[in-house]
C-alpha positions as protocol buffer text, in pm:
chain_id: "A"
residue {
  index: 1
  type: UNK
  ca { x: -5867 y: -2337 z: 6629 }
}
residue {
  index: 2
  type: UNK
  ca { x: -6227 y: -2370 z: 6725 }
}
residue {
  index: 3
  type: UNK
  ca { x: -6409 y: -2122 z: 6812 }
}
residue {
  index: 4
  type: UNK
  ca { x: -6520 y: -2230 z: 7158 }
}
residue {
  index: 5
  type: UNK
  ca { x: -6112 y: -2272 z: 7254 }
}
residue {
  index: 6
  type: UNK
  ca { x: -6058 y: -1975 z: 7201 }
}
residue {
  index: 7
  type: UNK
  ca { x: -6193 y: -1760 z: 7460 }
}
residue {
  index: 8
  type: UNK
  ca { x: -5957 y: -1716 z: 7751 }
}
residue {
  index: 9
  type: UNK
  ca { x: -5678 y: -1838 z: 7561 }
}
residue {
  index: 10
  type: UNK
  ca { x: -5358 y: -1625 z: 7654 }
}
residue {
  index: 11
  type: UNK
  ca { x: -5065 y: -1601 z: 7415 }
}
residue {
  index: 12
  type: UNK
  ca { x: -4705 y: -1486 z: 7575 }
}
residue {
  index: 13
  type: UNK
  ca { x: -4464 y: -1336 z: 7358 }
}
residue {
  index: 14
  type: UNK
  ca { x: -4113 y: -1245 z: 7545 }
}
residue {
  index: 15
  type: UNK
  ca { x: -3821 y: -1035 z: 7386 }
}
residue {
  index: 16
  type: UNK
  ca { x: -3538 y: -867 z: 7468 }
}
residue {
  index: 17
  type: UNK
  ca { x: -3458 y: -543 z: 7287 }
}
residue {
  index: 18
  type: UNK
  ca { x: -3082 y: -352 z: 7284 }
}
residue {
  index: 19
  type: UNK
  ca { x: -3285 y: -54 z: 7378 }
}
residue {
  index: 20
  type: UNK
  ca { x: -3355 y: 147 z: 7676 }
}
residue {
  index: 21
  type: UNK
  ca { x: -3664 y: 78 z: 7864 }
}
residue {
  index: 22
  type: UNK
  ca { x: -3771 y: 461 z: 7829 }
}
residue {
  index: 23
  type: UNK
  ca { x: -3708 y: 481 z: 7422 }
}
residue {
  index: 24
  type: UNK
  ca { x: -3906 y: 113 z: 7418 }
}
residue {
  index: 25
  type: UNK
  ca { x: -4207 y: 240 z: 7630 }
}
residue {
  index: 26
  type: UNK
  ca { x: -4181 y: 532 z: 7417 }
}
residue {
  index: 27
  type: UNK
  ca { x: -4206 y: 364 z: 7128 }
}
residue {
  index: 28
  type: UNK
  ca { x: -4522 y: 195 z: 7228 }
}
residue {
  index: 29
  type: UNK
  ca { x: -4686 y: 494 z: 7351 }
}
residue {
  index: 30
  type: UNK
  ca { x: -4601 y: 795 z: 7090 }
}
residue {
  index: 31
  type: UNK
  ca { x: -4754 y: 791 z: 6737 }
}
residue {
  index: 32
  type: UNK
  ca { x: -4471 y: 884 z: 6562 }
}
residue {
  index: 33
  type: UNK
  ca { x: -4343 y: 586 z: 6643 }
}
residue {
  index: 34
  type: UNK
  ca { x: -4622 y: 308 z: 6641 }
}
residue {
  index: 35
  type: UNK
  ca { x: -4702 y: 401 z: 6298 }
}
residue {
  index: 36
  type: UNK
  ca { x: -4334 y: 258 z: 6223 }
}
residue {
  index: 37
  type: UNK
  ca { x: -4369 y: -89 z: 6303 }
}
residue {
  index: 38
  type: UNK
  ca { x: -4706 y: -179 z: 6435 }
}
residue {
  index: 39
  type: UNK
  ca { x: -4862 y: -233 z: 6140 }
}
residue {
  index: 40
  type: UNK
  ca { x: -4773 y: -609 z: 5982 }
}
residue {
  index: 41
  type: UNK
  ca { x: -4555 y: -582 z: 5633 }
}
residue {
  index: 42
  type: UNK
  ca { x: -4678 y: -429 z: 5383 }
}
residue {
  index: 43
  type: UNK
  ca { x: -4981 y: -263 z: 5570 }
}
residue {
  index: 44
  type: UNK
  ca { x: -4960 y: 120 z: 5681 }
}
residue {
  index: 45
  type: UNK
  ca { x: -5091 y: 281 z: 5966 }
}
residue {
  index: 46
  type: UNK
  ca { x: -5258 y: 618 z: 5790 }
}
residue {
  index: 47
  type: UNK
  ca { x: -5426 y: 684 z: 6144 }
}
residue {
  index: 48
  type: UNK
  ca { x: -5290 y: 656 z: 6506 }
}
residue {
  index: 49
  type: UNK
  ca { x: -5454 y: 802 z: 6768 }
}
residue {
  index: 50
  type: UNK
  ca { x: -5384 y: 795 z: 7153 }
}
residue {
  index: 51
  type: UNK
  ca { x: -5470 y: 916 z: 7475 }
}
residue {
  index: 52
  type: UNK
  ca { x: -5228 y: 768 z: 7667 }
}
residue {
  index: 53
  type: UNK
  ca { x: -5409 y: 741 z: 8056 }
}
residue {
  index: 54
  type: UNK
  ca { x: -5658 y: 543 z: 8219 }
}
residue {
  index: 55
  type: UNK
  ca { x: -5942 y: 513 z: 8027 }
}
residue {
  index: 56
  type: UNK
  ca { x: -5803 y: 681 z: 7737 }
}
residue {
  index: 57
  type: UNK
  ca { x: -5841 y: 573 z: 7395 }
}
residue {
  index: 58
  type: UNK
  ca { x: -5560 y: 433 z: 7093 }
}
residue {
  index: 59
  type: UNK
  ca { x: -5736 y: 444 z: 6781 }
}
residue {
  index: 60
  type: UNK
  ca { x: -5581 y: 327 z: 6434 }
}
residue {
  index: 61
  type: UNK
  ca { x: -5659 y: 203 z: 6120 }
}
residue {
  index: 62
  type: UNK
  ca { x: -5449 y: -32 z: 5920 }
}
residue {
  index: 63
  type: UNK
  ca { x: -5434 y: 10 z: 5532 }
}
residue {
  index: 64
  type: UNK
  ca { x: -5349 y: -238 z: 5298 }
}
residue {
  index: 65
  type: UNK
  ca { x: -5159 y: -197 z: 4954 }
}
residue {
  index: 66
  type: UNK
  ca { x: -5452 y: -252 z: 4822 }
}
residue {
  index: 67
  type: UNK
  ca { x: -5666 y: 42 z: 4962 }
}
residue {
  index: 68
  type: UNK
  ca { x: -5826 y: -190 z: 5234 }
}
residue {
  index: 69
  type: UNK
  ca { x: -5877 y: -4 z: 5575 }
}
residue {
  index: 70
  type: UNK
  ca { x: -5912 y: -186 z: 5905 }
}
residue {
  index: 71
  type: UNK
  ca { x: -5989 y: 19 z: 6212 }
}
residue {
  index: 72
  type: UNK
  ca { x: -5886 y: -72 z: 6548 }
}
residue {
  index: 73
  type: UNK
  ca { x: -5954 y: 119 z: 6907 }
}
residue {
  index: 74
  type: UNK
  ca { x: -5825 y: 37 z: 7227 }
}
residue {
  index: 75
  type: UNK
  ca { x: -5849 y: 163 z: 7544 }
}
residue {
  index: 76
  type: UNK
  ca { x: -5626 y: 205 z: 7836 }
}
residue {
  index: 77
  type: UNK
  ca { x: -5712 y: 5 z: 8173 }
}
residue {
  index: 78
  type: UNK
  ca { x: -5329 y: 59 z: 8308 }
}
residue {
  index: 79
  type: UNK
  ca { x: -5078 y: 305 z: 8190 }
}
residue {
  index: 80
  type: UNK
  ca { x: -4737 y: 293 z: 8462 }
}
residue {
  index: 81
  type: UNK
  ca { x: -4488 y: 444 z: 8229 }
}
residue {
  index: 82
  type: UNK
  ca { x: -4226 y: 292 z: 8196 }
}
residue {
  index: 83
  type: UNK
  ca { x: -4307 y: -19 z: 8318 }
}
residue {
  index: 84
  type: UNK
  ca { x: -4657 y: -130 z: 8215 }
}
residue {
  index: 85
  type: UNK
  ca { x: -4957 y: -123 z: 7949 }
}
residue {
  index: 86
  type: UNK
  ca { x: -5306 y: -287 z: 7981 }
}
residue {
  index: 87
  type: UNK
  ca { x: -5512 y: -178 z: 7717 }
}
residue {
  index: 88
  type: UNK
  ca { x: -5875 y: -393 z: 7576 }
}
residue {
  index: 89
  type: UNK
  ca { x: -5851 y: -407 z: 7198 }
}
residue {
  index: 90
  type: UNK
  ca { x: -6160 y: -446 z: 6986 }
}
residue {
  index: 91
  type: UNK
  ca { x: -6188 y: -508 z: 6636 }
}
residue {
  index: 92
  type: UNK
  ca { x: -6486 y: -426 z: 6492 }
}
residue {
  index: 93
  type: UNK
  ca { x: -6751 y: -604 z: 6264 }
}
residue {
  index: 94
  type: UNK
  ca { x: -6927 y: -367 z: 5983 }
}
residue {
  index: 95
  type: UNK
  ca { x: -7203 y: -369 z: 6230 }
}
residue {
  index: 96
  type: UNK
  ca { x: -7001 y: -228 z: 6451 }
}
residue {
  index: 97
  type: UNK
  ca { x: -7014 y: -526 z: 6713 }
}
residue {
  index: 98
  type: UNK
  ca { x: -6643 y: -652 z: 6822 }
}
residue {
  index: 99
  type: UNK
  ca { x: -6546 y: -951 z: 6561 }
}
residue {
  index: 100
  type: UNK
  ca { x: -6305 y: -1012 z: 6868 }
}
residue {
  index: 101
  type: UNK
  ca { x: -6193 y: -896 z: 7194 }
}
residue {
  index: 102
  type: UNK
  ca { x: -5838 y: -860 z: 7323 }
}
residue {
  index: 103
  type: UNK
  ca { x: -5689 y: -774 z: 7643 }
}
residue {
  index: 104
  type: UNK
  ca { x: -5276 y: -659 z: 7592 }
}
residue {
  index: 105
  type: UNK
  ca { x: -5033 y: -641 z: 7900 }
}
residue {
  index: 106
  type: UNK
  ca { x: -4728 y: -538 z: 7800 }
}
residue {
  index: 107
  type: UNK
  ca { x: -4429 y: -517 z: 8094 }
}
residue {
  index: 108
  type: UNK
  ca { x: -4069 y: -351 z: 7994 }
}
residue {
  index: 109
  type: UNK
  ca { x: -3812 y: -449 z: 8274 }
}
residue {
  index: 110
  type: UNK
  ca { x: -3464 y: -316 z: 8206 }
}
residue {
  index: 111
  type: UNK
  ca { x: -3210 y: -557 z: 8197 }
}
residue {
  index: 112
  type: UNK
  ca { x: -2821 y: -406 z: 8166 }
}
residue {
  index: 113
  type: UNK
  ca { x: -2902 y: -139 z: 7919 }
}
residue {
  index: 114
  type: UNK
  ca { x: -3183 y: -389 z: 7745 }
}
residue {
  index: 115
  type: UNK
  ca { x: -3511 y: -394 z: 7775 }
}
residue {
  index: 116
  type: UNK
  ca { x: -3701 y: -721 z: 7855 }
}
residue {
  index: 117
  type: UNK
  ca { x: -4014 y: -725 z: 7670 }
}
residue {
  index: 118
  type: UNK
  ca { x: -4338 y: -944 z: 7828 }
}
residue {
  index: 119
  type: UNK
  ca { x: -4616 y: -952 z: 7596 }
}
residue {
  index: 120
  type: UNK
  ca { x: -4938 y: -1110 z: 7708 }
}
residue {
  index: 121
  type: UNK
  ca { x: -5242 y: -1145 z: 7467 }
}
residue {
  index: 122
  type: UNK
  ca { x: -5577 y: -1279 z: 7609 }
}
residue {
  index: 123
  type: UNK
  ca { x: -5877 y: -1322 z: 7455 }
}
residue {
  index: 124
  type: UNK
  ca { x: -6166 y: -1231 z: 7553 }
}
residue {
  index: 125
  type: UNK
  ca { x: -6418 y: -1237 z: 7310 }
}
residue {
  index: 126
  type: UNK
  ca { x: -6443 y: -1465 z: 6953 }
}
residue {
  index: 127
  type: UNK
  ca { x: -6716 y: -1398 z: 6725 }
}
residue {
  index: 128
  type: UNK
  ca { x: -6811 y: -1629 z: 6419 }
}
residue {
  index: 129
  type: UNK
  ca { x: -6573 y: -1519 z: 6170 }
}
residue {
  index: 130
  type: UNK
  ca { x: -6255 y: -1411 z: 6372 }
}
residue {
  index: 131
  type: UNK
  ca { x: -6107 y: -1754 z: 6363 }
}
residue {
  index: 132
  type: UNK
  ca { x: -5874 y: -1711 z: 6102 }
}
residue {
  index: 133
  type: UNK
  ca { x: -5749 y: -1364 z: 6231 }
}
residue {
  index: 134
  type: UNK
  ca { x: -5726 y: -1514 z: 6612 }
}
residue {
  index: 135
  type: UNK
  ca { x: -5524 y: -1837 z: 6480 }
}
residue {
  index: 136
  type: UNK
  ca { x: -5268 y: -1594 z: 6298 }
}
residue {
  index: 137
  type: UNK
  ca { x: -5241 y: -1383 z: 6642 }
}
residue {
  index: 138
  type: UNK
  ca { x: -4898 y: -1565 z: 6683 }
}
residue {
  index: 139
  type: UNK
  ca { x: -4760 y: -1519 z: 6364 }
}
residue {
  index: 140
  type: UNK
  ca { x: -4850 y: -1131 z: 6352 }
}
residue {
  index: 141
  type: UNK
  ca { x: -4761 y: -1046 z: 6717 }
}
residue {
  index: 142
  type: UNK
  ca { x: -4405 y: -1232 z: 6625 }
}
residue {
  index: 143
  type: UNK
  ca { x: -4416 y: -1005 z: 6277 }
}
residue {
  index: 144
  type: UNK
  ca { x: -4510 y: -669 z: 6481 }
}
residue {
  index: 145
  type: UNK
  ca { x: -4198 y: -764 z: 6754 }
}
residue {
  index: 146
  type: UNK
  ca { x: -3961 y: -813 z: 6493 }
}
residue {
  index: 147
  type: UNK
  ca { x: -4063 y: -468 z: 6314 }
}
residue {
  index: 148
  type: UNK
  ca { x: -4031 y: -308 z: 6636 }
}
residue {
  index: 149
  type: UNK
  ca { x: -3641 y: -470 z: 6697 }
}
residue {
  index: 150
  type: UNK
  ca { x: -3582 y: -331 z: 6340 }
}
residue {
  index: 151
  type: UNK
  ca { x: -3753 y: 19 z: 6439 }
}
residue {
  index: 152
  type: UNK
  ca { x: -3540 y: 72 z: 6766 }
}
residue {
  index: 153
  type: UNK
  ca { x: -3200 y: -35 z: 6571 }
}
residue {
  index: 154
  type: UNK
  ca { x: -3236 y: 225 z: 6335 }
}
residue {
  index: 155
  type: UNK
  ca { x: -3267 y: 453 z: 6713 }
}
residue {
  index: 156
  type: UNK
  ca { x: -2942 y: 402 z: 6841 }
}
């Protein structure tokens, strides 16, 4: 997509999870958990970091299986546990300028013992370069929900 389209563009992802809205938030919001399944197949996630309030900062770095590292802070703008997340993600650029700029809201709503999942990606910010990272947003948001079903099955 070109770069000028992107900016604004929001991206809604909705799931349903046979999990309890607590042990979902949870898993969003405890490292010991997010290392689990955020991380796209076969990355790691050697580093998670997070201060979970207002104004409080997540900061992780994705490995690759070949060495690569790729750090990642966000910070908190809305933390209503357990119903909601807003957090501003930044990706950095080895000058340390954001390559792109992401806001996440993330609402749980328990449905019957279920917890319905509403993930909204916006963008805020595409520098030369991100393209190919934005375009595969999708694809990798879909990859990091399906991680996380996977990751709360194995909970029950």
């Amino acid at each position: 997509m070109e770069l000028s389209k992107m900016k604004d563009k929001v991206i809604v992802f909705k799931r349903t999870f046979q999990a309890p809205r607590a042990l979902v938030f949870e898993a969003f919001t405890k490292p010991e958990h997010v290392k689990n399944w955020w991380p796209p197949k076969p990355y790691t996630m050697p580093v998670c970091t997070m201060d979970l309030k207002v104004g409080g900062a997540w900061h992780y770095v994705f490995r690759s299986p070949e060495g690569q590292e790729h750090p990642c802070d966000a910070i908190y703008e809305v933390v209503e546990p357990p119903a909601k997340l807003v957090m501003t993600q930044a990706v950095p650029m080895p000058d340390g300028k954001p390559f792109f700029k992401i806001r996440q809201t993330i609402t749980f709503e328990e449905k019957d013992g279920a917890t319905a999942l509403t993930f909204e990606v916006r963008i805020l910010e595409a520098n030369p370069g991100s393209e190919p990272f934005l375009g595969g947003m999708e694809q990798g948001t879909n990859m990091t929900l399906d991680n996380l079903a996977e990751y709360l099955a194995g909970k029950k």
